[in-house]
C-alpha positions in Angstrom: -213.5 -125.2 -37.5 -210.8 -127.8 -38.5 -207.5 -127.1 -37.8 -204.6 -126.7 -40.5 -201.2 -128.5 -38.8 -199.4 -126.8 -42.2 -200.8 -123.5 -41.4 -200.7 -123.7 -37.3 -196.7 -125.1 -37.3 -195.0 -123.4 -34.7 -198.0 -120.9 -33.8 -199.6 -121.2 -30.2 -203.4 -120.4 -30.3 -204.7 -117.0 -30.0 -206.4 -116.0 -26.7 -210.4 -115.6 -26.9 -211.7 -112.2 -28.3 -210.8 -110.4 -31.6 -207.5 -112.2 -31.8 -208.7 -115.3 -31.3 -206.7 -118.0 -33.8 -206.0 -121.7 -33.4 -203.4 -123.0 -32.5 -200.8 -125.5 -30.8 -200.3 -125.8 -27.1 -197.1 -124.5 -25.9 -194.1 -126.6 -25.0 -194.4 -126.5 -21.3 -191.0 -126.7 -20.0 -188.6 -129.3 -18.3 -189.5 -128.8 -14.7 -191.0 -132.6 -14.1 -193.7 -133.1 -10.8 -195.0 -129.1 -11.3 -198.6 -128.6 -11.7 -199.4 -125.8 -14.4 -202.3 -124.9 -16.0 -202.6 -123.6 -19.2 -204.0 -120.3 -19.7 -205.9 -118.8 -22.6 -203.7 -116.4 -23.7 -201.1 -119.6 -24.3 -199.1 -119.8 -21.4 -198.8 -122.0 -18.7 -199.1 -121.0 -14.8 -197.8 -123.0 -11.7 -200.8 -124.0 -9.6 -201.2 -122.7 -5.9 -198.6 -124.2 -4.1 -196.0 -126.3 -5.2 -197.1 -129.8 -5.9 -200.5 -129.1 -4.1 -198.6 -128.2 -0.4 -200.1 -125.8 1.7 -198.0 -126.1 4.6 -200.8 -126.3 6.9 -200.1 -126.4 10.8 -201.8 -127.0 13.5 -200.0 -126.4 17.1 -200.9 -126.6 20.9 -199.0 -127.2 24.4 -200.9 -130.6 25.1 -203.0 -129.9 27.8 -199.5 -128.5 29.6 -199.1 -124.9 30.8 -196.5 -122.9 30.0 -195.8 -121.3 33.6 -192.9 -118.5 34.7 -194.4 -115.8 32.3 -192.2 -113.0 33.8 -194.1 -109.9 34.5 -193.9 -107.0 32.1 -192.0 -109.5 29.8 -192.1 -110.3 26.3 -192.0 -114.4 26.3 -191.9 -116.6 23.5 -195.0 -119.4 23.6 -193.6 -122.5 22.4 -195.8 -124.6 21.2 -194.6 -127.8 21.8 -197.3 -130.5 20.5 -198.1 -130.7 16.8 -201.1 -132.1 15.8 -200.9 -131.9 12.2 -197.5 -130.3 10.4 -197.6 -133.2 6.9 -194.6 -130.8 5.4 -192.3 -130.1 8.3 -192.3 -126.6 8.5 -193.3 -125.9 12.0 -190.5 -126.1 14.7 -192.1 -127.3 18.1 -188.7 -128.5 19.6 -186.3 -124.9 19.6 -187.2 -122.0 18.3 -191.3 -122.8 18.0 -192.0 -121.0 15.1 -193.5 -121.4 11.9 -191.5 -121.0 8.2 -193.8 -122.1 5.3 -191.7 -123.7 2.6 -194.1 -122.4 -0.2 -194.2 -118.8 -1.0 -197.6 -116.8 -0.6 -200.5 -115.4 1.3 -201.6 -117.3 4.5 -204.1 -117.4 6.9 -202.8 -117.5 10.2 -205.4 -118.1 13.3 -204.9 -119.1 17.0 -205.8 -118.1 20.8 -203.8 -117.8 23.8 -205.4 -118.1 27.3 -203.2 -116.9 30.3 -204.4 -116.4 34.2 -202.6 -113.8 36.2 -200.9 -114.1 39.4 -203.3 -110.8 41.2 -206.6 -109.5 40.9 -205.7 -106.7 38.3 -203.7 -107.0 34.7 -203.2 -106.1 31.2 -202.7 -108.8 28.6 -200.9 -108.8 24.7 -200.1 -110.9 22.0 -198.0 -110.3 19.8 -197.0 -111.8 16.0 -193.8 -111.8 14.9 -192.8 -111.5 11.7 -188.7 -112.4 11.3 -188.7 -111.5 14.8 -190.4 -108.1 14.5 -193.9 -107.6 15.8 -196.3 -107.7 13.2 -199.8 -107.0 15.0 -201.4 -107.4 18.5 -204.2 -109.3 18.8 -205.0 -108.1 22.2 -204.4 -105.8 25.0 -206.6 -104.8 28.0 -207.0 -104.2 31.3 -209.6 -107.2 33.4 -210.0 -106.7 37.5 -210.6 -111.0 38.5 -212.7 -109.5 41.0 -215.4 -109.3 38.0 -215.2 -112.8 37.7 -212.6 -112.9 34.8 -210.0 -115.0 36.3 -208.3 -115.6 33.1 -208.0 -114.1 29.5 -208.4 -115.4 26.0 -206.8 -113.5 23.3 -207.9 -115.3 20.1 -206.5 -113.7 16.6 -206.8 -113.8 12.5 -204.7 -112.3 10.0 -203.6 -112.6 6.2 -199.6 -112.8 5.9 -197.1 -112.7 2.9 -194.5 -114.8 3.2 -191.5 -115.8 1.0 -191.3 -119.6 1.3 -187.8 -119.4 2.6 -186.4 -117.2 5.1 -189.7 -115.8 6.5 -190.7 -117.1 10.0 -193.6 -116.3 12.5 -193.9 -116.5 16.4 -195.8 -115.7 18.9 -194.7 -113.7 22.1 -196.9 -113.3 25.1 -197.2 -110.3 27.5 -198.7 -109.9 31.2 -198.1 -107.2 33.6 -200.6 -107.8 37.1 -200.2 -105.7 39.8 -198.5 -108.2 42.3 -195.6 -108.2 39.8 -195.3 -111.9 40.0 -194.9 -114.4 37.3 -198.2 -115.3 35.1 -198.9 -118.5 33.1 -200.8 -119.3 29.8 -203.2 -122.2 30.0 -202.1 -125.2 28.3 -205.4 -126.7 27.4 -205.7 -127.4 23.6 -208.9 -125.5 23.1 -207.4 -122.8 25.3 -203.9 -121.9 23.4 -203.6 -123.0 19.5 -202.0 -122.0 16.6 -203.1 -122.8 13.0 -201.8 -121.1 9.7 -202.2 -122.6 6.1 -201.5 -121.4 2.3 -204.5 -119.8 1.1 -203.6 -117.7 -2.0 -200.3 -116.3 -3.7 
């Protein structure tokens, strides 16, 4: 059907269905760089992300462990080494935590190995959300005497975040019956975190 420009001025197209109608597309906006689409029912909407960031991570210690866990402590694992961070929003030097700069849903995935001090303990860790704890991944009781002379805790979760003042870390938690300091394995493939936009 040929469209009438005299008939059309000023009118956006009708979305599919009974109302369907030709149309012109609709002026959209003066924010330059920001990737829209333009939807059927004749508006635009701002693509996932913001100018295609994800704000993808990818975190380890380097092969380092991280040693004077305190026993029945809550400690912070800083994850000092980053192996991919292309937007910056991943603090390895201070507070080693993660603040996405984009606001939406992410995936959030990682493992942390530690190895007692004795022969019998009970192991967490723990996600922080804007420094409350969000979930455990993990915590049980192992005897090394079974030939468990360390513990991997790997984890998964979906997590809203704001884009700007939202944060997450990761605390660690060891209590052996010695009652002496514990330490998580510093090996990349042993203790990782990775966490990326996936959705809004």
């Amino acid at each position: 059907m040929a469209l009438d420009l005299q008939q059309t001025q000023g009118q956006v197209f009708g979305p599919s269905g009974a109302n369907h109608a030709p149309g012109l597309v609709p002026d959209p906006g003066s924010s330059a760089g920001v990737i829209n689409f333009l939807r059927e029912d004749g508006t635009w909407q701002r693509a996932e992300g913001v100018a295609g960031k994800t704000n993808f991570v990818w975190v380890d210690r380097n092969n380092v462990n991280q040693t004077g866990i305190a026993n029945n402590v809550s400690t912070k694992l800083a994850l000092n080494h980053k192996n991919a961070d292309p937007d910056g929003v991943f603090d390895a030097v201070t507070n080693f935590r993660y603040q996405p700069n984009v606001a939406g849903t992410f995936l959030i995935c990682g493992a942390v190995t530690m190895v007692p001090s004795s022969t019998t303990f009970e192991m967490g860790v723990n996600i922080f959300k804007n420094g409350s704890s969000l979930f455990i991944s993990l915590d049980m009781a192992f005897n090394t005497a079974l030939n468990m002379a360390s513990l991997s805790a790997p984890f998964a979760a979906l997590v809203q975040m704001n884009g700007t003042t939202d944060f997450i870390e990761m605390f660690v938690f060891m209590s052996n019956s010695g009652g002496a300091a514990n330490l998580v394995a510093g090996q990349v493939a042993d203790t990782f975190f990775t966490a990326q936009r996936v959705g809004p």
